[in-house]
DOPAKOL-416028 format. One record per atom (N, C-alpha, C, O): x, y, z. Coordinates in steps of 0.001 Angstrom, whole numbers, plus 500000, padded with zeros to 6 digits. Layout:
XYZ...
//
This chain:
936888045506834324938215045914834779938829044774835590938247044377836600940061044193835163940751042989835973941343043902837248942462044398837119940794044057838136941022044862839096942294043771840086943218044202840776941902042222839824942186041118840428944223040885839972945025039983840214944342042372839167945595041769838262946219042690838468945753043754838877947648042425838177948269043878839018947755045290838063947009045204837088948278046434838537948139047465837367949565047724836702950433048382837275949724047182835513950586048151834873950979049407834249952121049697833893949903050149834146949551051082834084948773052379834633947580052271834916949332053400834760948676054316835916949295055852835743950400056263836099948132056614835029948156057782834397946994058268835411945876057818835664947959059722836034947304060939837059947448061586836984948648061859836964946553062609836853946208063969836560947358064437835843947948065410836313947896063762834488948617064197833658947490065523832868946338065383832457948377066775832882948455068082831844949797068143831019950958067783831211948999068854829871950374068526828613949851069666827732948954069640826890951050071204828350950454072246827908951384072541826835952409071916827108951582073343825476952174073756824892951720075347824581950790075697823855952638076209825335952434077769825428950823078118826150950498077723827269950129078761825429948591079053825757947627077865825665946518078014826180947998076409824917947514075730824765947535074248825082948243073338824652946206074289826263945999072877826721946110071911826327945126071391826853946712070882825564946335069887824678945733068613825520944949067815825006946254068506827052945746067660827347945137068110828713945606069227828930944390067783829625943751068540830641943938067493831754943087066659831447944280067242832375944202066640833867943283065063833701942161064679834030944317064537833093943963063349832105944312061870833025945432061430832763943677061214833849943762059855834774943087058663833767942187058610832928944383057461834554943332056752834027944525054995834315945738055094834495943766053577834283944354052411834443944430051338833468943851051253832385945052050716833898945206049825832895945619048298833158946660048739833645945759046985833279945992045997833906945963045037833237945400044783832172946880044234834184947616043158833502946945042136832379946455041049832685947013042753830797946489041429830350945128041915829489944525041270828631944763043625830135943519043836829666944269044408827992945463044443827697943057044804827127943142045863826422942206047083825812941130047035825217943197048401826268942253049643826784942505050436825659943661050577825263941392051064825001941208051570824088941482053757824594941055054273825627941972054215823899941324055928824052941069056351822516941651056359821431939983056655823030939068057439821580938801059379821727939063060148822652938307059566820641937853060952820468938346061592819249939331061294818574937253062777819042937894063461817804939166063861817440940060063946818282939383064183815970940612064910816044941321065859817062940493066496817714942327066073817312942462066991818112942590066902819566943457067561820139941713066063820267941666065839821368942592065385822406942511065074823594943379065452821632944418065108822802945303063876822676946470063882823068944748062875822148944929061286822170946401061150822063946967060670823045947204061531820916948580060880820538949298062210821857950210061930822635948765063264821809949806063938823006949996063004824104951129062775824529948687062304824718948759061826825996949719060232825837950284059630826750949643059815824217950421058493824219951965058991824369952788058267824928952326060307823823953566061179823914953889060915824884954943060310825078952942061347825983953870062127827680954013060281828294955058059828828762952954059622828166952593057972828605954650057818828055955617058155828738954647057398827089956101057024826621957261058189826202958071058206825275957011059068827192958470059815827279958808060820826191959693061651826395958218060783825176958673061645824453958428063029824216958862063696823277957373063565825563956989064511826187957272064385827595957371063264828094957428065554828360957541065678829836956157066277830179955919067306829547955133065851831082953760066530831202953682068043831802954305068306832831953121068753831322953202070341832752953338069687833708954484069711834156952450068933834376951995068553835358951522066906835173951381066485834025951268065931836421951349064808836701951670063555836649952835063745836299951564062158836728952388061415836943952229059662835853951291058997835413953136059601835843952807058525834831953930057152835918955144057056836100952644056264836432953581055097836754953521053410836137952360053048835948954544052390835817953970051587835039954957050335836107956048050424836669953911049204836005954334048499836624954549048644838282955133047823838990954134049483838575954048050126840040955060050776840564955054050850841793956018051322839940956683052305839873956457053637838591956098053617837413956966054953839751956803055866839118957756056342838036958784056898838425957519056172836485958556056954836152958544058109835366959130058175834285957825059126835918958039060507835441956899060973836320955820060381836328957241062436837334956326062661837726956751064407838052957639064877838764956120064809837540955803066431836995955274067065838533954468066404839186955748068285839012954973068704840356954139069745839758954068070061838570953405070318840950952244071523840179953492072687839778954565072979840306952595073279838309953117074617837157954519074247837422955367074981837931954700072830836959955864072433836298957351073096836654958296073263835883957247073436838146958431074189838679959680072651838802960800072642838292959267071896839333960466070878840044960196069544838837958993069282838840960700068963838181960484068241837175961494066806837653962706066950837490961047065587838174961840064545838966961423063336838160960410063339837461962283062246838287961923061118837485962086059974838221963032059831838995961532059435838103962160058025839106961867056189837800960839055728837304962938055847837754963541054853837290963812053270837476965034053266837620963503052279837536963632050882838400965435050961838386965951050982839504966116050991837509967533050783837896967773052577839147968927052961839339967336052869839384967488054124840010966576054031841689966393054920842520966205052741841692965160052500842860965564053367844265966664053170844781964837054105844711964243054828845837965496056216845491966173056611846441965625056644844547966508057781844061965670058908843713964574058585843256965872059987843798965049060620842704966086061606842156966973061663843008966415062495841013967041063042840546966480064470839523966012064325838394966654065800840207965724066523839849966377066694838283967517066363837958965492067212837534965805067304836047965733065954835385965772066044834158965648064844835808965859063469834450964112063410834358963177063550835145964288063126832946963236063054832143963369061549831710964466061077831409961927060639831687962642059161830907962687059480829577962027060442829183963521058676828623963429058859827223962875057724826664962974056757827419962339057497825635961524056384824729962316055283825229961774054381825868963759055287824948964221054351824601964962053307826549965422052166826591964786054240827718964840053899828931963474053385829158963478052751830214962150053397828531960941053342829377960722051866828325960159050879828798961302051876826699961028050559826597962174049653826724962070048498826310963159050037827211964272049155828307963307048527829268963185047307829158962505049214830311961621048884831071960537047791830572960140046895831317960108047951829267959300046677828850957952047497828314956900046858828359957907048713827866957151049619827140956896049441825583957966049549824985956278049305825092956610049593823119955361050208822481954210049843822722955801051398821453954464051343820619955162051594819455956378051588819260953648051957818224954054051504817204953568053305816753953372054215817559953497053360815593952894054980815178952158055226814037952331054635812971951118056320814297950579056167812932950636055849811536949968055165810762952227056977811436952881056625809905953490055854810509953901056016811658953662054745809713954826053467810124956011053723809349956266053993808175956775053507810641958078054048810828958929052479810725958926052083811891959238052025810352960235051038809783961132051034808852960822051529807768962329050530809022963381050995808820963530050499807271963823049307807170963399051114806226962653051149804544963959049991803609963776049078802804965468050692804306966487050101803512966735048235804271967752047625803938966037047775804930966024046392805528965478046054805166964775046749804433965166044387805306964313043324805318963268043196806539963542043689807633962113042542806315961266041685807537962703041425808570963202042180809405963025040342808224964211040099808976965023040829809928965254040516811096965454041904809241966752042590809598965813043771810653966321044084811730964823044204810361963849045017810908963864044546812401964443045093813340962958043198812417962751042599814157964260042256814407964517042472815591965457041754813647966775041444814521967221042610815408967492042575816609967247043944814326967663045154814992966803045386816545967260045717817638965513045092816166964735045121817791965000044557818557965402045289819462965050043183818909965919042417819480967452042550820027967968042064821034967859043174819260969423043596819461969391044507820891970387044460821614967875045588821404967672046634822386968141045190823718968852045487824679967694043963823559967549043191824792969021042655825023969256041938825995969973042997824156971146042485824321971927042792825419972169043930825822972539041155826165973642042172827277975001042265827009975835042481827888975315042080825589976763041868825227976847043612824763975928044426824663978022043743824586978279045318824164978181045479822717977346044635822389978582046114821633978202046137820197979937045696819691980317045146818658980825046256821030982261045744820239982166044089819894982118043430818855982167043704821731982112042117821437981276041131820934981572039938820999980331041516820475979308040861819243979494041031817958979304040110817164979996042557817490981235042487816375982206041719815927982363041337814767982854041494816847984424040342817098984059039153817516984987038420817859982933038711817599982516037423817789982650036743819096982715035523819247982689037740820131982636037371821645981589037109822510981630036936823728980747037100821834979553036942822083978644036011820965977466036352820850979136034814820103978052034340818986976767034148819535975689034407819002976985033661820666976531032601820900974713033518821547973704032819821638974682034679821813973520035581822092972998035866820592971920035550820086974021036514820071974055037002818347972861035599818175971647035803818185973434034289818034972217033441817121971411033570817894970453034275817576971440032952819240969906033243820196968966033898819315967961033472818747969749035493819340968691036277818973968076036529817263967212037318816880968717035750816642968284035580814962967148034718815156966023034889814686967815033122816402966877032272816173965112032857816810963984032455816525965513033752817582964105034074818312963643035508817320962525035963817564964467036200816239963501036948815555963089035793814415962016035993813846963679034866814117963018034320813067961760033319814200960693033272813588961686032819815133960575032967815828959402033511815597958291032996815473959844034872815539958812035592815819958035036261814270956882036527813930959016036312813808957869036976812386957388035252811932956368035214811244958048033843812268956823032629812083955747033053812776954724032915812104955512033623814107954318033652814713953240034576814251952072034188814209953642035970813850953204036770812902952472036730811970951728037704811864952371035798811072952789035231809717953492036207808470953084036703807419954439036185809021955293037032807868956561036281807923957583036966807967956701034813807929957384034210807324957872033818805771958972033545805289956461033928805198956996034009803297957554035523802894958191035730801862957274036372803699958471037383803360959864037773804262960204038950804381960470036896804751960763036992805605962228037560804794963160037533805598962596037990803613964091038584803124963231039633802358964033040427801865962051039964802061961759040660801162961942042159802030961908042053803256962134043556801442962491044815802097961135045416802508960084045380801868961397046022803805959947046501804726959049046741803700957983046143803551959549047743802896959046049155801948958181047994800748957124048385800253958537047099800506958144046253799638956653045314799531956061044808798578956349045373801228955444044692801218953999045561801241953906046743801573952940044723800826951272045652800821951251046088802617951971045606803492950134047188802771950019048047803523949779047168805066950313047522806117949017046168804948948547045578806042949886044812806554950053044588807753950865044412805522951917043474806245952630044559806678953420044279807579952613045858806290953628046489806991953811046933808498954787047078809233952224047111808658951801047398809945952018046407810711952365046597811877951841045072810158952179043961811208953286043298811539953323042198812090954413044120811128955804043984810866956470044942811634957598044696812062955707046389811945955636047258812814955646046829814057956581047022814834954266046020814409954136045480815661955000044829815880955864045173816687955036043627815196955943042478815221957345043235815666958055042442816284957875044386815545958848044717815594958830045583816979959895046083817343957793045750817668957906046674818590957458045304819875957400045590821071957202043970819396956754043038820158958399041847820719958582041037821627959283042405819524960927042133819607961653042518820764962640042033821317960966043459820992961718044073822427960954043367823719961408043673824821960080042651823687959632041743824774958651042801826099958655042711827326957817043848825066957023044480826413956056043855826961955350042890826666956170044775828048954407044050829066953638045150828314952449044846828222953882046109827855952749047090827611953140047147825840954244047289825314952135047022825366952476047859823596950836048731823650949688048599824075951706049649822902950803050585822720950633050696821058951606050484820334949471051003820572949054051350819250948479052723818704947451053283819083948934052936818208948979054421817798948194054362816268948847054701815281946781053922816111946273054300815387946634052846814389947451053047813491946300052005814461946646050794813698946256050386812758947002049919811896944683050455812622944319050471811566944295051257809951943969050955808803945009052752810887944726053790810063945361053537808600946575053333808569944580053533807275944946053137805735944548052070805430944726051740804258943956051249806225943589050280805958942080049450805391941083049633806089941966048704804349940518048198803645939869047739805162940251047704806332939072047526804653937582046625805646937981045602806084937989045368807293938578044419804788939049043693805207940685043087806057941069041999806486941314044569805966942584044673806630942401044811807815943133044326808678941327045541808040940622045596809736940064044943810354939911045115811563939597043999809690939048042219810614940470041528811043940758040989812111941242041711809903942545040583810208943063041595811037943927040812811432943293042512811593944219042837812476943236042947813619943633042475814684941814043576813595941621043040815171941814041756815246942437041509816278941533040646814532941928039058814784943045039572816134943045039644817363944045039884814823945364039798815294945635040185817060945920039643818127945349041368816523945612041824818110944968041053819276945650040598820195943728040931819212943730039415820339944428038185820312944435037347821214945157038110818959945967036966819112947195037294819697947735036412820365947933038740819547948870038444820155949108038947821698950144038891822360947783039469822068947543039305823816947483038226824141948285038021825053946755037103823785947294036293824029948201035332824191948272034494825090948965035522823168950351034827822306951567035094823487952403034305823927951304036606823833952549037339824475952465037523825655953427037545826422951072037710826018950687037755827142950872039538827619951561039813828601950310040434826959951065041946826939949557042640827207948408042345826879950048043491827817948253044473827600948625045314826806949729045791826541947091045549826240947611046871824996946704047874824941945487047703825017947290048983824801946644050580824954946769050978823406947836051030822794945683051211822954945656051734821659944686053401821303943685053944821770945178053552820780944061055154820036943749054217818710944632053560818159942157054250818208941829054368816920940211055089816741939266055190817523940431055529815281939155055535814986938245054903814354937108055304814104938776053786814051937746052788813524937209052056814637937925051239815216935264052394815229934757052168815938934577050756816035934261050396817169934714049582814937933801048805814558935100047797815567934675046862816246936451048073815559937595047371815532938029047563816882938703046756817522937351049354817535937592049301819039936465048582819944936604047942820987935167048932819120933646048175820238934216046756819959934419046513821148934595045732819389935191044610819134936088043898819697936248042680819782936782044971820156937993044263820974938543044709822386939247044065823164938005046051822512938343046926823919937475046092824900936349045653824668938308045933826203937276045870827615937524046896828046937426046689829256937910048366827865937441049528828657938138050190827531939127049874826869937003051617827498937484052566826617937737054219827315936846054557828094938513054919827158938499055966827849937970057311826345938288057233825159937272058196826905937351059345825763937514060555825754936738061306826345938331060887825225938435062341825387938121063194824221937985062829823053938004064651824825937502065733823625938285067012824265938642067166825433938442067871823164939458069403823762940190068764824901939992069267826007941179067520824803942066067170825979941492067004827544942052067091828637940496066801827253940055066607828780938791065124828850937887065161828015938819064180829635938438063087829717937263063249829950937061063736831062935687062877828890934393063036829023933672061806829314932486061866829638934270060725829227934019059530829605934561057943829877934790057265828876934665057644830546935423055792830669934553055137830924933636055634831577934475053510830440933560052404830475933550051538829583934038051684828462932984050543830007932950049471828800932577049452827549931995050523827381932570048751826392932138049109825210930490049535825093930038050528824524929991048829825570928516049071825758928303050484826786927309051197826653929100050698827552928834052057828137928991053415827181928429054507827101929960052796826574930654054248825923929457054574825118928851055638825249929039053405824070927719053887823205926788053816823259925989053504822376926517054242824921925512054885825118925483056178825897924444056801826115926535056501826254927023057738826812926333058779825662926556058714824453925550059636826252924980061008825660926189061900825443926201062567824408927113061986826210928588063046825640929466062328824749930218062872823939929354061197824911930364060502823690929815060672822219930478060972821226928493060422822291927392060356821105927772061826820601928213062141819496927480062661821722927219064247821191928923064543820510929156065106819440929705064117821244931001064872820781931875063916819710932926064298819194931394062897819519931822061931818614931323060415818413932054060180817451931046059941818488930270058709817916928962059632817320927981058903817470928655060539816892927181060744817009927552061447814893926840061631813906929272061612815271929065062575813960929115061461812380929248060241812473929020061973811436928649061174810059930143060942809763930282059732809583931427061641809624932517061469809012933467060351810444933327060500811658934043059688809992934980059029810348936186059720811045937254059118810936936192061120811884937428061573812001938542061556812810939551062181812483
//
């Protein structure tokens, strides 16, 4: 744990109930500058709810999600008073605001999603420009009317930047939908790495992918912690790709956290084994 580095991340006693049902249980946990932290567990367990409430697109029953050392969403007990707190909103609080996806990766947040979600009728190209476009400080009139060129190229020249760094430069006009499975995913990233976060999150990255699609993207992903300099929080179930690349793994089962530790801790944890690493199917 880079304990030595700030935390950008900082999940407390987040709950994430829907009607009679717990999905997530009083779920803590850190994260820091630079590391990258894995959450595992069976189906079911909770995992993509807790990446939900982490990036806004859930409000938790209960507890607090802060990044970068501010709080921004923090739930009181049985979800009576629901308050948010914001960096453009500093020392405010405002009962009822909820952050939304698109305020928390204003903040410097991004993830990507299981089914990859990229925009089918574009190009490589046109895909990361549109991302890029979130960092803009010109308005959409005066970049229209040409009052602004001069950001407009900036930002072509720095998405074509960036899918060179990628390597998805030889497709760089061909349409998302067009390319094999592994470039799409990395076109995904690449596109959620446009918006310039400290944090990306992965939502299952490998998932569809050959044997050998899963060497080149763990490659990847240490390349572009380093490249970007970003920490990254991922869910997967391909063990071979998280013991490989995680320095701390957290796990959960029925939404509630049964173990955290290093790769070598986790597999040897007797509850991790019993409730998942231990079973025959991949699930």
């Amino acid at each position: 744990m880079r304990k030595d580095k700030p935390c950008v991340l900082k999940v407390e006693d987040v709950t994430m109930q829907f009607g009679g049902v717990v999905a997530v249980n009083n779920f803590s946990m850190e994260e820091y500058e630079g590391e990258i932290v894995a959450i595992i567990g069976p189906n079911g367990a909770g995992k993509t709810t807790a990446f939900n409430v982490i990036t806004g697109v859930y409000a938790p029953t209960n507890g607090r999600v802060s990044f970068n050392g501010e709080r921004v969403i923090e739930n009181y007990p049985r979800g009576k008073m629901k308050k948010a707190y914001l960096g453009q909103n500093a020392g405010k609080y405002t009962e009822h605001l909820e952050p939304t996806p698109d305020k928390l990766t204003a903040l410097g947040m991004a993830r990507t999603f299981q089914n990859i979600r990229l925009w089918k009728s574009m190009t490589v190209f046109e895909n990361v420009l549109i991302a890029k476009h979130l960092k803009r400080t010109s308005n959409v009139f005066s970049a229209t009317f040409g009052a602004n060129r001069v950001e407009e190229q900036m930002q072509r020249d720095e998405a074509d930047a960036l899918i060179e760094t990628v390597g998805l430069a030889d497709v760089r006009d061909e349409l998302a939908t067009s390319l094999p499975y592994g470039k799409q995913r990395r076109l995904e990233i690449a596109r959620a790495l446009a918006t310039e976060p400290k944090l990306l999150l992965l939502d299952e990255p490998a998932a569809g992918m050959n044997p050998q699609e899963t060497v080149e993207l763990t490659r990847f992903i240490g390349e572009i912690r380093d490249q970007f300099h970003v920490s990254i929080l991922l869910i997967e179930h391909h063990m071979d790709l998280v013991m490989d690349i995680s320095e701390r793994i957290y796990v959960l089962d029925f939404g509630s956290m049964i173990a955290s530790g290093t790769p070598a801790e986790i597999q040897q944890n007797e509850k991790v084994i019993d409730a998942y690493l231990g079973v025959t199917d991949d699930a």
